[in-house]
C-alpha positions in Angstrom: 38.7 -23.4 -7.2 36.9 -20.5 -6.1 34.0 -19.2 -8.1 33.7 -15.6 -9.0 31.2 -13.1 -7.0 29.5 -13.5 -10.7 28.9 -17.3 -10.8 28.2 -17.2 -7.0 25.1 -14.7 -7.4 24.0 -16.7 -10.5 23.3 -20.1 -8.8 22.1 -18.6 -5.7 18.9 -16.3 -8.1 17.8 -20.0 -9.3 17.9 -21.7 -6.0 14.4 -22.0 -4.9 14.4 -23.7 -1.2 15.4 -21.2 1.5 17.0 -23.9 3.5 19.0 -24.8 0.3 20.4 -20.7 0.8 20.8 -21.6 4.2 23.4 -24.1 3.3 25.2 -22.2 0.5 25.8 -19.6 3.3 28.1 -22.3 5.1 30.0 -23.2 1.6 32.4 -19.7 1.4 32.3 -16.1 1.9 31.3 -15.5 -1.3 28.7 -17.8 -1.6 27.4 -16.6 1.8 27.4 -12.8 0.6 25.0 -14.0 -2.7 22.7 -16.5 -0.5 21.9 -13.0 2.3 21.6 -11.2 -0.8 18.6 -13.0 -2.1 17.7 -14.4 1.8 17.1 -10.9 3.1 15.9 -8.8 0.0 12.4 -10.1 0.6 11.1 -10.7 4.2 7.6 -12.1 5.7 6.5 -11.3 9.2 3.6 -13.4 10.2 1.8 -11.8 13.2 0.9 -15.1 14.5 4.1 -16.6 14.9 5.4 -14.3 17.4 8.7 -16.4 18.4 10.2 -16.6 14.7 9.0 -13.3 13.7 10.5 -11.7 17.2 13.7 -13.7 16.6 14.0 -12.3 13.3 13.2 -8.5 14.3 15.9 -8.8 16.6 18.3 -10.4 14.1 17.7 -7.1 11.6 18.3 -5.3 14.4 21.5 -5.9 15.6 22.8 -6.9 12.1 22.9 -3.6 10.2 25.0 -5.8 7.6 21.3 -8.1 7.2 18.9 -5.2 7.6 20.5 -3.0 4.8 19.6 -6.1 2.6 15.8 -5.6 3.0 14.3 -4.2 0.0 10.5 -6.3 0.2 9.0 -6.2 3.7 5.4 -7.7 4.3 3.9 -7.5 8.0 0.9 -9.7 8.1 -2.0 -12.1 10.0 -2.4 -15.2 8.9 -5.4 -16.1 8.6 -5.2 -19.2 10.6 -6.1 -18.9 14.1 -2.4 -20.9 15.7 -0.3 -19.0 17.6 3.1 -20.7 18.2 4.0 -19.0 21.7 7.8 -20.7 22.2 7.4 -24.5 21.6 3.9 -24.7 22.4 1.2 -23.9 19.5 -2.3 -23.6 20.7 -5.0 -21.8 19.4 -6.1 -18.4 20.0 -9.3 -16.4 20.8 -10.1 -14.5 18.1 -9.6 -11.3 17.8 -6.0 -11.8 18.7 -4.2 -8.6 19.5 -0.4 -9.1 19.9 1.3 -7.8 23.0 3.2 -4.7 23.1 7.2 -6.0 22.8 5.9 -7.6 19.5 5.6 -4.1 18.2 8.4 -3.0 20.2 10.9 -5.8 18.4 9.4 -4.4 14.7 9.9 -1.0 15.6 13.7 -1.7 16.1 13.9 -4.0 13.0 12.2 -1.4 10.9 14.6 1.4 11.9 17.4 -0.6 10.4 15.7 -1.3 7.1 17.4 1.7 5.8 17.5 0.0 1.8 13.2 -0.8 2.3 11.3 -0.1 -0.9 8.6 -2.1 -1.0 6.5 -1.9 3.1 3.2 -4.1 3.2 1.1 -3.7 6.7 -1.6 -6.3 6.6 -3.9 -6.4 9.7 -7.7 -7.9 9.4 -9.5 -10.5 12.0 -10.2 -7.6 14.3 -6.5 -6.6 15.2 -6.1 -3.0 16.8 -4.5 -0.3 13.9 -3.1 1.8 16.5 0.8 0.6 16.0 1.9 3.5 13.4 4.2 4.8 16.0 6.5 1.9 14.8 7.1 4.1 11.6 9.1 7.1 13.7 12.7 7.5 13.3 12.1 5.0 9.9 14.7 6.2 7.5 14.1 4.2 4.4 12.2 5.8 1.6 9.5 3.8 0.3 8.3 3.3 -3.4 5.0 1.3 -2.2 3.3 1.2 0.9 -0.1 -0.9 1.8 -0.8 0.3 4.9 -3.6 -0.8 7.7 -2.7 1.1 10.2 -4.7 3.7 11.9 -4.8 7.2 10.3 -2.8 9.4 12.8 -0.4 11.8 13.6 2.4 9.1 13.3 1.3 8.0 10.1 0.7 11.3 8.9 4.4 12.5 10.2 6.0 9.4 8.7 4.2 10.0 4.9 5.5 13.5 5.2 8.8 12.3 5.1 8.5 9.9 1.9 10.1 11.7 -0.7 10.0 8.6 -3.4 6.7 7.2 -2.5 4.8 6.3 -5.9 1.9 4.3 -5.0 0.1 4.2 -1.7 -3.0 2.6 -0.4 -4.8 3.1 2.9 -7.7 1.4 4.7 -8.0 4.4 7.5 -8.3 8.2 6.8 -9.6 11.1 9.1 -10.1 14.3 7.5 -10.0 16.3 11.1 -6.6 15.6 12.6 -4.1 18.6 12.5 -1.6 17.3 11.4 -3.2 16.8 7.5 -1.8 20.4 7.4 1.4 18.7 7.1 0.4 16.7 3.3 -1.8 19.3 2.2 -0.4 21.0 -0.8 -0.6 24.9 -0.7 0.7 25.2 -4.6 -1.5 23.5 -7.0 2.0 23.1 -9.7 4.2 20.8 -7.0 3.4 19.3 -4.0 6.0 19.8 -1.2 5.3 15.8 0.5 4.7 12.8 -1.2 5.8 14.4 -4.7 5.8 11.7 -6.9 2.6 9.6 -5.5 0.6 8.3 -8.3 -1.3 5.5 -7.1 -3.9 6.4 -4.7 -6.2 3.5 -3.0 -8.3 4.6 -0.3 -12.1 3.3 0.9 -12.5 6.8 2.4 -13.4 9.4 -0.8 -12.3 12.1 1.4 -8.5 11.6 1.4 -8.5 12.6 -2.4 -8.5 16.0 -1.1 -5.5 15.9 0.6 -3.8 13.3 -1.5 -4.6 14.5 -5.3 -4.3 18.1 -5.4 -0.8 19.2 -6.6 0.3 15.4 -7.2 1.1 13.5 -10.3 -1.9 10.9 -9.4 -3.3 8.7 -12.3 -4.6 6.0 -10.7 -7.2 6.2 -8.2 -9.4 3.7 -6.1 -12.0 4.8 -3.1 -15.6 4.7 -2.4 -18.4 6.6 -1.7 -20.1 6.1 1.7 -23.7 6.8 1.5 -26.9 5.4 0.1 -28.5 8.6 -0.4 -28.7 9.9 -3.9 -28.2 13.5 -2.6 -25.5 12.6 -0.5 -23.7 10.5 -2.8 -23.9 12.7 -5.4 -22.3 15.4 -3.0 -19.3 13.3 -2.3 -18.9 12.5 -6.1 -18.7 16.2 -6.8 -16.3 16.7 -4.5 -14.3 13.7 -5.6 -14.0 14.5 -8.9 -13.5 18.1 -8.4 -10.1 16.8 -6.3 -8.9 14.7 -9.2 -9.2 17.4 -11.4 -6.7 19.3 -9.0 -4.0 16.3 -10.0 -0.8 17.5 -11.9 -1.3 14.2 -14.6 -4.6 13.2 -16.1 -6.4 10.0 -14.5 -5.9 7.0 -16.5 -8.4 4.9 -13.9 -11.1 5.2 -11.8 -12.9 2.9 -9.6 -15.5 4.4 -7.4 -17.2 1.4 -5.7 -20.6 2.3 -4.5 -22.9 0.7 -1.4 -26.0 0.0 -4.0 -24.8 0.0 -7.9 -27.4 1.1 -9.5 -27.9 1.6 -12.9 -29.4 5.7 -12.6 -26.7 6.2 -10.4 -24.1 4.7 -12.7 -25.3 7.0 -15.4 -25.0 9.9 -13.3 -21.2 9.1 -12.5 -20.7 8.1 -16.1 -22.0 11.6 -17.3 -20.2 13.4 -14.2 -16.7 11.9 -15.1 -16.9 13.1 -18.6 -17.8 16.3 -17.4 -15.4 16.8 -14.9 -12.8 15.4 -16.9 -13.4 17.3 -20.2 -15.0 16.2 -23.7 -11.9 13.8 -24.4 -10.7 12.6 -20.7 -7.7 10.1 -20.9 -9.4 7.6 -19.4 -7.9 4.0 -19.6 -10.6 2.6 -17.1 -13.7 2.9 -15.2 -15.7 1.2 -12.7 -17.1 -0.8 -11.6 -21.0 0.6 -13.0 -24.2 -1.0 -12.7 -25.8 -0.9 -16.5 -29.3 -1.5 -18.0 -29.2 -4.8 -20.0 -32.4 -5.2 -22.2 -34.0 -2.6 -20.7 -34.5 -3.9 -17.3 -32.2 -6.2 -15.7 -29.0 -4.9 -14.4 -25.0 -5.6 -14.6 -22.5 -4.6 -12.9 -19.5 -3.7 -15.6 -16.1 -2.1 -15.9 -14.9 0.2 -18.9 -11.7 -0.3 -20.5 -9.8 1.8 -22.5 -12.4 4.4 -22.3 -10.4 6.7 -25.0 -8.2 5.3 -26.9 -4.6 6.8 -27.3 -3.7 9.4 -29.6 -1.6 8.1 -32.9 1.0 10.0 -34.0 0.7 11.2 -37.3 
């Protein structure tokens, strides 16, 4: 008796084991259409294991049928040091930097991906961020995007082309490149690019001003750079001044800070309420570094900082 398409996709969501979906592949047709279904939708390519992950990249790449299944894609270093180069693990200086037709085989997997949502580049231990030419020709529209790649005109040309992209975070930004031009918003009302962005995570304060202004951003999470009071309190100014530029209100804010203390916490308490209005819609902020019994300090975040409106 065969099972319907139904039944098949059922059994397959509460198998746990990949290698069990590897054998329901082998049962029937059907079963095999369920088990790629939930095989493919989310996918992990470990940096270090350069054989499987290459193996795989081509696989997506020659089987547009696979690829298409992609929805959850998570490029990554592991954070062990082993590097399996064919059958032969051995360990690796550290920083490793992976060679070029690594990149090359992601490049081509990634430009089948046409039903990715969900893209997560994860690169730490020292790894070069210069690989963001691997987004060109992409033609999947993301939702979320963790990105550690380098801030450059490939980046920039590939966000300009993300029409459904809600929530973003960066670990690179540099406010001089031409090609910002591209993301800056010229009406205040509706930005042109990244439209619907409203999560914004960024250690670099200054990409608010391209990324807030005109955008439905509630969330935001950054940093400010400098130890100097003067200096910090410039770059605060001009960070708030840029959320205030967003189409929605902020519900959070976290502003880490190189030395929390609690004057300067004060300060950005009292500047956010300013900026914000008498009533800002705050749902949290932090984290801030606050007086306890008049001397010693903590470090503290505020929830629900307004509480919502009841109806009447």
């Amino acid at each position: 008796m065969t099972l319907p398409p139904e039944m098949c996709s059922y059994i397959v969501e509460h198998v746990e084991r990949r290698a069990d979906l590897c054998t329901l592949c082998l049962v029937s047709k059907t079963f095999r259409t369920a088990a790629e279904r939930v095989l493919y939708r989310s996918l992990d390519m470990d940096i270090r294991k350069l054989s499987s992950t290459i193996m795989l990249c081509g696989l997506l790449a020659q089987q547009p049928r696979l690829s298409r299944l992609v929805t959850v894609l998570a490029i990554h270093m592991n954070e062990e040091r082993q590097v399996d180069h064919e059958s032969s693990p051995r360990l690796e200086q550290w920083p490793f930097s992976p060679p070029s037709h690594y990149w090359t085989a992601v490049s081509r997997a990634l430009r089948n991906t046409t039903g990715l949502r969900s893209l997560h580049v994860h690169l730490n231990g020292g790894v070069p961020m210069n690989y963001a030419w691997i987004l060109n020709d992409c033609g999947f529209q993301l939702h979320t995007f963790h990105c550690d790649l380098a801030w450059d005109r490939h980046l920039v040309s590939f966000l300009s082309t993300q029409h459904e992209l809600t929530d973003l975070h960066i670990s690179d930004f540099d406010d001089d490149i031409p090609e910002n031009q591209s993301l800056t918003t010229h009406s205040l009302r509706q930005a042109h690019t990244l439209a619907h962005l409203t999560v914004l995570d960024c250690a670099f304060a200054e990409a608010a001003s391209v990324l807030v202004p005109g955008r439905p951003v509630t969330h935001v999470k950054t940093c400010l750079s400098s130890t100097n009071n003067e200096t910090r309190r410039v770059e605060l100014a001009l960070l708030l001044s840029d959320l205030r530029l967003s189409t929605r209100p902020i519900y959070s804010l976290i502003v880490a800070d190189e030395s929390y203390t609690s004057s300067f916490s004060l300060e950005l308490l009292s500047s956010v309420i300013k900026a914000l209005g008498p009533t800002p819609q705050l749902r949290y902020l932090g984290p801030l570094a606050l007086p306890v019994d008049g001397g010693e300090v903590s470090v503290t975040r505020f929830t629900h900082v307004r509480k919502p409106a009841v109806p009447d």
